[in-house]
Backbone as XML, in Angstrom:
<?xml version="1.0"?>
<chain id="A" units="angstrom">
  <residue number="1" name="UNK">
    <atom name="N" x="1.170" y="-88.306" z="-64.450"/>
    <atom name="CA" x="1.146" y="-89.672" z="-64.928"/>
    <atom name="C" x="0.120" y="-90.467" z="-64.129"/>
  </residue>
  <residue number="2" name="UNK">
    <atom name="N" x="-0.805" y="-91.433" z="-64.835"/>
    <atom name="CA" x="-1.657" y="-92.044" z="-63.814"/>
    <atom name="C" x="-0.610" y="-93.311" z="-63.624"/>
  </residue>
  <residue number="3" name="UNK">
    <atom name="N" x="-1.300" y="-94.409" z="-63.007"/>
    <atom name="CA" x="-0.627" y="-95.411" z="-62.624"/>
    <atom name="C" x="-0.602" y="-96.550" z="-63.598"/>
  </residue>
  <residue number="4" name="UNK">
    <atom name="N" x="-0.957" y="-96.377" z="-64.735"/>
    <atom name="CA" x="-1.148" y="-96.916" z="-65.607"/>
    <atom name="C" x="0.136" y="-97.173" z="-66.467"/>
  </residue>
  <residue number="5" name="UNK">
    <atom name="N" x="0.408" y="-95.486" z="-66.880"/>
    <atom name="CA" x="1.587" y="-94.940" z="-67.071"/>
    <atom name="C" x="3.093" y="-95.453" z="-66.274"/>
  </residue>
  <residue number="6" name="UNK">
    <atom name="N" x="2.906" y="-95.138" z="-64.912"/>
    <atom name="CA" x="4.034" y="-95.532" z="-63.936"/>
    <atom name="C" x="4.396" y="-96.590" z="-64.224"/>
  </residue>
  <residue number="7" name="UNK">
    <atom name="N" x="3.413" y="-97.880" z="-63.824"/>
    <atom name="CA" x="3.746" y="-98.793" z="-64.549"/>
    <atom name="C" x="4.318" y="-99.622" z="-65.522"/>
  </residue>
  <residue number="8" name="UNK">
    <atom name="N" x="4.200" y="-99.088" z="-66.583"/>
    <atom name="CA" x="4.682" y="-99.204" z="-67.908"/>
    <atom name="C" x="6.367" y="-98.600" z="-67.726"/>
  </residue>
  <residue number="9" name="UNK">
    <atom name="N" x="6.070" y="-97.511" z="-67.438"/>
    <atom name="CA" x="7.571" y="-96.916" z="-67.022"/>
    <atom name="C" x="8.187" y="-97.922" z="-66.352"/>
  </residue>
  <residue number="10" name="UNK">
    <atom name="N" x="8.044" y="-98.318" z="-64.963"/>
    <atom name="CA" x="9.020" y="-98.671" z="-64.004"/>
    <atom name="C" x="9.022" y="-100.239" z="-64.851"/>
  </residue>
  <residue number="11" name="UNK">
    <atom name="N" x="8.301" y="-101.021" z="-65.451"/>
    <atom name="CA" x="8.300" y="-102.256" z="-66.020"/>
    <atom name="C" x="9.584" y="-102.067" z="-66.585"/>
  </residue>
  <residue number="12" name="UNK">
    <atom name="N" x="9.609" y="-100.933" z="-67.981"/>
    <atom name="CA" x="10.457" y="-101.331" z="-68.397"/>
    <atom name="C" x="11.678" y="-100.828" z="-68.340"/>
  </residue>
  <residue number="13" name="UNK">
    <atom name="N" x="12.220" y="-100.661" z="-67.082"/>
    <atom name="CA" x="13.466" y="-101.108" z="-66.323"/>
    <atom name="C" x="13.675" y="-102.100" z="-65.871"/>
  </residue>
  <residue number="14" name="UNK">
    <atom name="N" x="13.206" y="-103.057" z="-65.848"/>
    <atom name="CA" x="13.064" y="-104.046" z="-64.964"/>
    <atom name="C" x="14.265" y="-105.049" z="-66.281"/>
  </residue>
  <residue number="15" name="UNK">
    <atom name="N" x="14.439" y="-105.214" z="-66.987"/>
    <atom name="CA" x="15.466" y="-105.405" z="-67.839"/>
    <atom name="C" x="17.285" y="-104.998" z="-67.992"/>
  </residue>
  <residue number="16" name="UNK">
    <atom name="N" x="18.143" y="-105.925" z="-67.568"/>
    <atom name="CA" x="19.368" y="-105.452" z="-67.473"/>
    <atom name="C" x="19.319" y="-104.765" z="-68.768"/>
  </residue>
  <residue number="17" name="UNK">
    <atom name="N" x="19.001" y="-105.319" z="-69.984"/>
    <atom name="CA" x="19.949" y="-104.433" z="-71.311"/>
    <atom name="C" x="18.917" y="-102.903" z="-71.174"/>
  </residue>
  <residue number="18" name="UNK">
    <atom name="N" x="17.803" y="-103.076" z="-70.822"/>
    <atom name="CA" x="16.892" y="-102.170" z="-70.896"/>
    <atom name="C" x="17.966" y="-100.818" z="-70.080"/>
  </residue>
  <residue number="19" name="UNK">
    <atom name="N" x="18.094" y="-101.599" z="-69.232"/>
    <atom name="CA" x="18.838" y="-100.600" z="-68.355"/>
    <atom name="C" x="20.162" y="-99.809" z="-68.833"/>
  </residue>
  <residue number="20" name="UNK">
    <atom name="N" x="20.773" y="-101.060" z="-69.505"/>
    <atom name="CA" x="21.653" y="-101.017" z="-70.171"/>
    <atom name="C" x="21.762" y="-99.847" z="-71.253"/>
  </residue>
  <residue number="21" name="UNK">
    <atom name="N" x="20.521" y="-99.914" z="-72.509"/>
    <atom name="CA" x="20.295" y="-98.847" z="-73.025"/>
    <atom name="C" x="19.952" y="-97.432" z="-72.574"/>
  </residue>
  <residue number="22" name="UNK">
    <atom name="N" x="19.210" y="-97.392" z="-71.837"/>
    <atom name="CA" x="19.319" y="-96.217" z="-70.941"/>
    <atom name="C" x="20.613" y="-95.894" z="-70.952"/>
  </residue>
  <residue number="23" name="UNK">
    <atom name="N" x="21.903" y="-96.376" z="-70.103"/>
    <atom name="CA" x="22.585" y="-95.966" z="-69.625"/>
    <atom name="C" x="24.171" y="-95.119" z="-70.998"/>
  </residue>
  <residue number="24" name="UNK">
    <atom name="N" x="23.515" y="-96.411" z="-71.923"/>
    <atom name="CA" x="24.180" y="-95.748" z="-73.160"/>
    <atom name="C" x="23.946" y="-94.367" z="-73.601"/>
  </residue>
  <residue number="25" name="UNK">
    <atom name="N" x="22.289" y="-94.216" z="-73.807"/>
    <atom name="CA" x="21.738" y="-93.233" z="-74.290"/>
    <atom name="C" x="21.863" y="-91.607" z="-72.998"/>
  </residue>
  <residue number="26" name="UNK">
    <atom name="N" x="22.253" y="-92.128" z="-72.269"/>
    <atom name="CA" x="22.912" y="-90.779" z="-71.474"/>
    <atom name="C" x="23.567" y="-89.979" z="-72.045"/>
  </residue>
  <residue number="27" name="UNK">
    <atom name="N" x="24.513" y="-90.327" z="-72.857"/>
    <atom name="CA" x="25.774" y="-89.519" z="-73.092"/>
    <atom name="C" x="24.897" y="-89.117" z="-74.183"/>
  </residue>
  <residue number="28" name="UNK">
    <atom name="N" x="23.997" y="-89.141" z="-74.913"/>
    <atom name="CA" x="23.345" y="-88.554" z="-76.165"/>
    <atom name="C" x="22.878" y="-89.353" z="-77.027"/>
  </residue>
  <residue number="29" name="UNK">
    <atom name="N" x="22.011" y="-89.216" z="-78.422"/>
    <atom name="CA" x="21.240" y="-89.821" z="-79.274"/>
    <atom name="C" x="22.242" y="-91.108" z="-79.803"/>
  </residue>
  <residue number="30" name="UNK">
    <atom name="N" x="21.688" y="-92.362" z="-79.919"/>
    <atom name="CA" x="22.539" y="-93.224" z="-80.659"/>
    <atom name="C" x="21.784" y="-93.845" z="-81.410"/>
  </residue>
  <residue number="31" name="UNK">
    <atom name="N" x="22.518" y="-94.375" z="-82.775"/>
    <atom name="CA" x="21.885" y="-95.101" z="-83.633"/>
    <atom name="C" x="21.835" y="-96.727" z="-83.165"/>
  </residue>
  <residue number="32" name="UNK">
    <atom name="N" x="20.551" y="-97.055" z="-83.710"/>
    <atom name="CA" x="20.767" y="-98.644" z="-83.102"/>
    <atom name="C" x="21.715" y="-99.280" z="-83.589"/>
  </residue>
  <residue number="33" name="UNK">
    <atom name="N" x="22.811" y="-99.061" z="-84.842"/>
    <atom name="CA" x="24.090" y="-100.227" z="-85.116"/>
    <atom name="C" x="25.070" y="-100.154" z="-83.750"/>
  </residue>
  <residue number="34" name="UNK">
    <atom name="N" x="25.005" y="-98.640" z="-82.918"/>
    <atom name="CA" x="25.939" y="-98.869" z="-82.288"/>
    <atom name="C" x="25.172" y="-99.757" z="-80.865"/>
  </residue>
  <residue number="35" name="UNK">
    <atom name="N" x="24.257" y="-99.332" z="-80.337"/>
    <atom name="CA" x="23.380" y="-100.364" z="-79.671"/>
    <atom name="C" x="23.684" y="-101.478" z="-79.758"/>
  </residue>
  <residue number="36" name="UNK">
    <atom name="N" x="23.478" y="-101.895" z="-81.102"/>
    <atom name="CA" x="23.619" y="-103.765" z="-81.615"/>
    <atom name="C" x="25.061" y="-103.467" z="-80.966"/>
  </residue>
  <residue number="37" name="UNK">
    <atom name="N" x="25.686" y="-103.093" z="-81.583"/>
    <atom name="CA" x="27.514" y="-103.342" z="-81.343"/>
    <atom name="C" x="27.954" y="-103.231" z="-79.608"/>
  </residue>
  <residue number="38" name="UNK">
    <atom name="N" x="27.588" y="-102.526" z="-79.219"/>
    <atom name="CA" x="27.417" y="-102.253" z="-77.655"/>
    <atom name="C" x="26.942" y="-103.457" z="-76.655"/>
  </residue>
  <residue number="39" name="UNK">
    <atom name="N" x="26.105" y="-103.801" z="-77.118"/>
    <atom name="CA" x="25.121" y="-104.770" z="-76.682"/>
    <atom name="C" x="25.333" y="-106.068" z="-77.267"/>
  </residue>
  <residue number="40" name="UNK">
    <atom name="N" x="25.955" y="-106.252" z="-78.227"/>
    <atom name="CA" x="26.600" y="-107.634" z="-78.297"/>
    <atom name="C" x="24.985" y="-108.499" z="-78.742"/>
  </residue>
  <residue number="41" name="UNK">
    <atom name="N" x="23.953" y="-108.226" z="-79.076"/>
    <atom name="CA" x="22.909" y="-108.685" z="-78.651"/>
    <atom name="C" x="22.085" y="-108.632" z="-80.734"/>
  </residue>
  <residue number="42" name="UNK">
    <atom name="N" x="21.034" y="-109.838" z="-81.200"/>
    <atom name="CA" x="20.635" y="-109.238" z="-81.952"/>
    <atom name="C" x="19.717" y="-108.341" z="-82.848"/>
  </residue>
  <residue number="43" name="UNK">
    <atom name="N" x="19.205" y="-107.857" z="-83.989"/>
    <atom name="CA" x="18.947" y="-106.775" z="-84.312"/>
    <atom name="C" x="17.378" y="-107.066" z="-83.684"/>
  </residue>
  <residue number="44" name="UNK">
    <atom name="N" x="16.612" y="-108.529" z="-84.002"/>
    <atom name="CA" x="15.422" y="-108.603" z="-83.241"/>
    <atom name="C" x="15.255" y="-108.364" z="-82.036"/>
  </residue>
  <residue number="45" name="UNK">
    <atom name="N" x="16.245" y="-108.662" z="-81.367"/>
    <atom name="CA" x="16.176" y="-108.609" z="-79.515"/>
    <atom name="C" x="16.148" y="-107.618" z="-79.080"/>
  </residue>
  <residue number="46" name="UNK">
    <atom name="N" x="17.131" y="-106.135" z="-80.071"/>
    <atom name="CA" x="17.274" y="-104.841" z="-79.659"/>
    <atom name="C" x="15.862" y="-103.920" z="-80.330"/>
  </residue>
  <residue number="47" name="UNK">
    <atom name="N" x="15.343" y="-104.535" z="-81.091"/>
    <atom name="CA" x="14.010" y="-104.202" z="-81.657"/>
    <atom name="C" x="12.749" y="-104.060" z="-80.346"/>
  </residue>
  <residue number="48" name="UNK">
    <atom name="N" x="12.919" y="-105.569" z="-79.753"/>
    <atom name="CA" x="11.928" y="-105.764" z="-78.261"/>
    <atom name="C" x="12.506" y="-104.557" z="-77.483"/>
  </residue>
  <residue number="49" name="UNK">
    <atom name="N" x="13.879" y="-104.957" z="-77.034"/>
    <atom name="CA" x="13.953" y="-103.561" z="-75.979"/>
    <atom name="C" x="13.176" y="-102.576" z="-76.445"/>
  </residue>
  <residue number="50" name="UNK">
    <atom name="N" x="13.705" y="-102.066" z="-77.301"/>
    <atom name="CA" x="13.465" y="-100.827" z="-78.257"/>
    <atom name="C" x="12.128" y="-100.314" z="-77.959"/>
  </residue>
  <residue number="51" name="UNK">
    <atom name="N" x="11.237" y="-101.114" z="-78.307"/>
    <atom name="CA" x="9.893" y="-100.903" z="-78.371"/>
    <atom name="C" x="9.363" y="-100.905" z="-76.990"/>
  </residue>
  <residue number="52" name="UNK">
    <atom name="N" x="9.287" y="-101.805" z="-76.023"/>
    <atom name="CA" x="9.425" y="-101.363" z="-74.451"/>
    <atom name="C" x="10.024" y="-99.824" z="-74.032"/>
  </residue>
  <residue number="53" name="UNK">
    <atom name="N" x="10.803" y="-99.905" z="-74.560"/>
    <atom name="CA" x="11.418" y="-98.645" z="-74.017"/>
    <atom name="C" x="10.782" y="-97.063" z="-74.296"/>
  </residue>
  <residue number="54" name="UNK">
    <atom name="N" x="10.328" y="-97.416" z="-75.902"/>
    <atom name="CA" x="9.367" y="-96.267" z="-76.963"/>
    <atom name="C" x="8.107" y="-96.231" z="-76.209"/>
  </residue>
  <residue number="55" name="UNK">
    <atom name="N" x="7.579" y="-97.023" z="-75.876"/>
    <atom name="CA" x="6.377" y="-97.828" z="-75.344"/>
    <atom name="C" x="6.039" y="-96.695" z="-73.840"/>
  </residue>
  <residue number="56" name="UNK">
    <atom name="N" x="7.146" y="-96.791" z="-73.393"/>
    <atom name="CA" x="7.017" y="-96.103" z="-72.000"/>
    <atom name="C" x="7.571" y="-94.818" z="-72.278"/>
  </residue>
  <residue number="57" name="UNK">
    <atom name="N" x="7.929" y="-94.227" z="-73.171"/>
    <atom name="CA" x="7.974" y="-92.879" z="-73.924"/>
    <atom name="C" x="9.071" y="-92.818" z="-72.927"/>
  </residue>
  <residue number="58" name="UNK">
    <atom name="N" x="9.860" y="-92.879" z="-72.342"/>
    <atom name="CA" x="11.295" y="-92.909" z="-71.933"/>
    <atom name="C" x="12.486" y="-92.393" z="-72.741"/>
  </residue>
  <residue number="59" name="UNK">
    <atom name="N" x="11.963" y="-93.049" z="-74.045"/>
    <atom name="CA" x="12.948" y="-93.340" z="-75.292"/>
    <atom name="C" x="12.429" y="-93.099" z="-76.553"/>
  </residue>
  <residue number="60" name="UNK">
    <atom name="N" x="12.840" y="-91.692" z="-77.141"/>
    <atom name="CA" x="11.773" y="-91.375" z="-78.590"/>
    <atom name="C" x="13.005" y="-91.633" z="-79.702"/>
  </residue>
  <residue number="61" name="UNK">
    <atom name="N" x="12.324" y="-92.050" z="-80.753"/>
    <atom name="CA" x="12.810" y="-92.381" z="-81.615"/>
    <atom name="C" x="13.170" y="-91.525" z="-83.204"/>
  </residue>
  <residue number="62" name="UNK">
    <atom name="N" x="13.522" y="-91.748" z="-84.026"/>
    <atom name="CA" x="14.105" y="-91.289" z="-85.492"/>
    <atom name="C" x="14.653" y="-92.185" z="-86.801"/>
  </residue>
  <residue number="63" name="UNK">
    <atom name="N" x="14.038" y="-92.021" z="-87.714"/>
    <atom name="CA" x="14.366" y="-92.564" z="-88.449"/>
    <atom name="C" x="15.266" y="-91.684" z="-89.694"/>
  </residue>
  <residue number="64" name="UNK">
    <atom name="N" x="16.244" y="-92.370" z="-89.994"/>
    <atom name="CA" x="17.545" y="-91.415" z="-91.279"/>
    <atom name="C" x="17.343" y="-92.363" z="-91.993"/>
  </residue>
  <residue number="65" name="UNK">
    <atom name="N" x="17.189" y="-92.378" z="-93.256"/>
    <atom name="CA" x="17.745" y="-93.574" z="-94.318"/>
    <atom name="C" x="17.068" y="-95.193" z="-93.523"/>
  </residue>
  <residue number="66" name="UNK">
    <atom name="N" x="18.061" y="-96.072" z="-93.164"/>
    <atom name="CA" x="17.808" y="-97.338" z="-92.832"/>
    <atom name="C" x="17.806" y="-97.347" z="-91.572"/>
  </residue>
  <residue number="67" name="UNK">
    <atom name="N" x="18.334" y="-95.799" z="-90.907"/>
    <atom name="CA" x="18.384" y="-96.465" z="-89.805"/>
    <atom name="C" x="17.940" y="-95.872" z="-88.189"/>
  </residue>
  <residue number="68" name="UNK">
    <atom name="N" x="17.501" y="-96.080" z="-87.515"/>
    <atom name="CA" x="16.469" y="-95.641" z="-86.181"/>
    <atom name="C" x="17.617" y="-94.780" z="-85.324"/>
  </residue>
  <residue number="69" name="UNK">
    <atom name="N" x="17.502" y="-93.691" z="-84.892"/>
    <atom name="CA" x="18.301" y="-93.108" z="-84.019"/>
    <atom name="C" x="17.624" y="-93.151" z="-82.651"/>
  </residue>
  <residue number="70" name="UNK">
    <atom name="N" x="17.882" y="-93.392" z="-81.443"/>
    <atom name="CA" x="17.577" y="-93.406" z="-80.166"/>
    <atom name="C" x="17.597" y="-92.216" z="-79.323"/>
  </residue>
  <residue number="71" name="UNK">
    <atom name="N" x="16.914" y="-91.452" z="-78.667"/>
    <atom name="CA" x="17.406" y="-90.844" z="-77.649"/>
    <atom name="C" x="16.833" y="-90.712" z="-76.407"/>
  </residue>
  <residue number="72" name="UNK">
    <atom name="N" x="17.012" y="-90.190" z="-75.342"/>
    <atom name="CA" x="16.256" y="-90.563" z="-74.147"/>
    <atom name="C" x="14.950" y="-88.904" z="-73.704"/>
  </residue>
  <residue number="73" name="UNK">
    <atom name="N" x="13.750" y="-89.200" z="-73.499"/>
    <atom name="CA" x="13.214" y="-88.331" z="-73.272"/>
    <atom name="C" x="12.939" y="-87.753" z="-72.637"/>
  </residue>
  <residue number="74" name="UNK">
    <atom name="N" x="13.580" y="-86.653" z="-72.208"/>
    <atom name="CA" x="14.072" y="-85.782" z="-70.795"/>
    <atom name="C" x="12.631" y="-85.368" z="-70.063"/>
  </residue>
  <residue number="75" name="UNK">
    <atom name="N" x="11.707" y="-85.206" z="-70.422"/>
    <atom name="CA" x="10.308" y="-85.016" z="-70.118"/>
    <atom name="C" x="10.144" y="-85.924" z="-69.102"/>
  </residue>
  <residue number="76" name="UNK">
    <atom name="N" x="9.832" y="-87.029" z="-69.731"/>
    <atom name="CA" x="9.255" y="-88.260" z="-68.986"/>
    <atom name="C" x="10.431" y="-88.817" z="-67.769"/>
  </residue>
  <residue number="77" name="UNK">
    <atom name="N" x="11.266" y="-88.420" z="-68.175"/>
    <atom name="CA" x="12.595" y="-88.691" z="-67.074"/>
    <atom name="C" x="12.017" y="-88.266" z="-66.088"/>
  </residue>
  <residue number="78" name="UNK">
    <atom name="N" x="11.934" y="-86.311" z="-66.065"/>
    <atom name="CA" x="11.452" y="-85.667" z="-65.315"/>
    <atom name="C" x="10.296" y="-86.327" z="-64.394"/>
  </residue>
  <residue number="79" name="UNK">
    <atom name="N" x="9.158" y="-86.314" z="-65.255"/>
    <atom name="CA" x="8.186" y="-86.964" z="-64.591"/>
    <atom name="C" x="7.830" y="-87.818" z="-63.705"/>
  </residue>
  <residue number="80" name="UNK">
    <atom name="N" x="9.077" y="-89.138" z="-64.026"/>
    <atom name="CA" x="9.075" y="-90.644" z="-63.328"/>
    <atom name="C" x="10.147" y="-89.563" z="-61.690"/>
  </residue>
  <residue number="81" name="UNK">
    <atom name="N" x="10.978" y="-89.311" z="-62.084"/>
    <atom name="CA" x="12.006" y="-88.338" z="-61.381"/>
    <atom name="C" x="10.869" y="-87.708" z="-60.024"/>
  </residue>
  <residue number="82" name="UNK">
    <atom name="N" x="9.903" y="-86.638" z="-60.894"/>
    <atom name="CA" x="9.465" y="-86.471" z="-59.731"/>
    <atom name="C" x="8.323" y="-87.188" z="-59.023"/>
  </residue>
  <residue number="83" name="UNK">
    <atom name="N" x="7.851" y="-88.095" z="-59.798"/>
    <atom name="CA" x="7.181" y="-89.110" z="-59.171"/>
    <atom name="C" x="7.567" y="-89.989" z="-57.714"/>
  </residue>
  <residue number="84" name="UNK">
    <atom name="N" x="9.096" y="-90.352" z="-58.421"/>
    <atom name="CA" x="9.936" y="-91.246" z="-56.970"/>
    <atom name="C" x="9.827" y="-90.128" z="-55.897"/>
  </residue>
  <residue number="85" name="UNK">
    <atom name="N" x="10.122" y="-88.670" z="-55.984"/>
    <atom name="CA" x="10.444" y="-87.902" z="-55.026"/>
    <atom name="C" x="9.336" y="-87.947" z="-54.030"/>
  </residue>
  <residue number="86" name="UNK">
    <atom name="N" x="7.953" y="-88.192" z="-54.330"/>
    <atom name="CA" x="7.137" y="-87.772" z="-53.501"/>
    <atom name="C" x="6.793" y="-88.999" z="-52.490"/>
  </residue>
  <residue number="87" name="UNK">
    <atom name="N" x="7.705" y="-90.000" z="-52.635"/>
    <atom name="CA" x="7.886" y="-90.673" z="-51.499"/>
    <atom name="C" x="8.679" y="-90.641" z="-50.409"/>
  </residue>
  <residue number="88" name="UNK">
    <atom name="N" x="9.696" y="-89.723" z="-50.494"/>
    <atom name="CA" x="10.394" y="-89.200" z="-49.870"/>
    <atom name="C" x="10.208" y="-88.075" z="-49.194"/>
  </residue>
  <residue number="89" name="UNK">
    <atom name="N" x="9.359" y="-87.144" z="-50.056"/>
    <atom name="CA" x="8.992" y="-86.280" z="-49.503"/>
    <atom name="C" x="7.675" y="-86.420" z="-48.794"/>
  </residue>
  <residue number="90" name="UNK">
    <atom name="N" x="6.705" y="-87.417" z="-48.432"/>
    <atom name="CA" x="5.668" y="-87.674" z="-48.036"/>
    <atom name="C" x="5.596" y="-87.667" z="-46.305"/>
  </residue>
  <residue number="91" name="UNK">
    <atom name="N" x="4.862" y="-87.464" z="-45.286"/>
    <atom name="CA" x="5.036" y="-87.078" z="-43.784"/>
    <atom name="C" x="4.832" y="-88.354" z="-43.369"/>
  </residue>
  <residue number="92" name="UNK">
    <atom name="N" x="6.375" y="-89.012" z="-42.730"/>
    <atom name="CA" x="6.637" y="-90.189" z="-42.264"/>
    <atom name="C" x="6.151" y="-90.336" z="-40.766"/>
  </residue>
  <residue number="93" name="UNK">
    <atom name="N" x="5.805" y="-89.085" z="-40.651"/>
    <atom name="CA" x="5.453" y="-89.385" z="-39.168"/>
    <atom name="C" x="3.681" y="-89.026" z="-38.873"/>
  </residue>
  <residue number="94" name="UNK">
    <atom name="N" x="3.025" y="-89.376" z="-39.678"/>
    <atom name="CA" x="1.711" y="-89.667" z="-39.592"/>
    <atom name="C" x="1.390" y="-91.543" z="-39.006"/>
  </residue>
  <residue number="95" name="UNK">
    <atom name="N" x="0.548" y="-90.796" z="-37.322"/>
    <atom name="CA" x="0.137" y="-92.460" z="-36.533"/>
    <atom name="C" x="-1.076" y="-93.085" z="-37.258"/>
  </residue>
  <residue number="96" name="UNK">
    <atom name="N" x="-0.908" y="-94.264" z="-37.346"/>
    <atom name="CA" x="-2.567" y="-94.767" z="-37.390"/>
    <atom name="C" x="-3.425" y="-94.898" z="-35.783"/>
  </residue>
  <residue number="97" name="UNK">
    <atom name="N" x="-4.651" y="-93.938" z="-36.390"/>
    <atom name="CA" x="-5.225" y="-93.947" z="-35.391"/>
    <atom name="C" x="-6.551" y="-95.197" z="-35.032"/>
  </residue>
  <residue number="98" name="UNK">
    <atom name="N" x="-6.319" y="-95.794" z="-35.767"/>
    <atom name="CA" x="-7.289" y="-97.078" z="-35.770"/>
    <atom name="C" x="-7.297" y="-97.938" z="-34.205"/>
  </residue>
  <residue number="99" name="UNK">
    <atom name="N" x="-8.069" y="-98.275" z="-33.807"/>
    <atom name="CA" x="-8.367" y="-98.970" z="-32.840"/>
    <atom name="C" x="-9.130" y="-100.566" z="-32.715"/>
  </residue>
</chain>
C-alpha cells in the first residue's frame, strides 16, 4: 500500500458509525436494510459511510434485486493489519547520532 492508500484507509475509521459498520460486518455479509435498522441512521447517511468505506476497499460491495449487500474485505484488512505491525516490529533501540 503506498501512503496514499493508508490514508484513505485509516481516514475512514475515523467515524464512530464507520466503525460501527465494520464492527457489524464482522460476523459476515449484511444487507444495507439491516445496517439502516442497526444504525438507527438514514438511507442517505448510510450511503456516505458506505462509500468511504468502498472507497478504502475495506468494504466490497453487491448488488441482489434493490438491494446492496456489504461485506468486509479480508485482503485489505490483512494489509492495513500488517502495515500497523511494522511499527512494532521496527528497532526501538536505534541512537541518533547527530551532533
Amino acid at each position: 500500500m503506498n501512503n496514499l492508500e493508508i490514508a484513505i484507509l485509516f481516514k475512514a475509521l475515523c467515524d464512530e458509525n464507520r466503525v460501527t459498520i465494520m464492527e457489524l460486518l464482522k460476523s459476515g455479509e449484511k444487507c444495507a436494510c439491516i445496517l439502516l435498522e442497526e444504525l438507527q441512521i438514514g438511507q442517505s447517511t448510510l450511503s456516505h459511510h458506505m462509500k468511504i468505506l468502498c472507497d478504502s476497499k475495506m468494504v466490497v460491495s453487491r448488488k441482489e434485486g434493490k438491494w446492496t449487500y456489504y461485506s468486509v474485505n479480508e485482503n485489505k484488512i490483512e494489509e492495513a493489519t500488517h502495515y500497523l505491525t511494522t511499527f512494532s516490529t521496527s528497532k526501538k533501540d536505534k541512537k541518533c547520532l547527530c551532533k
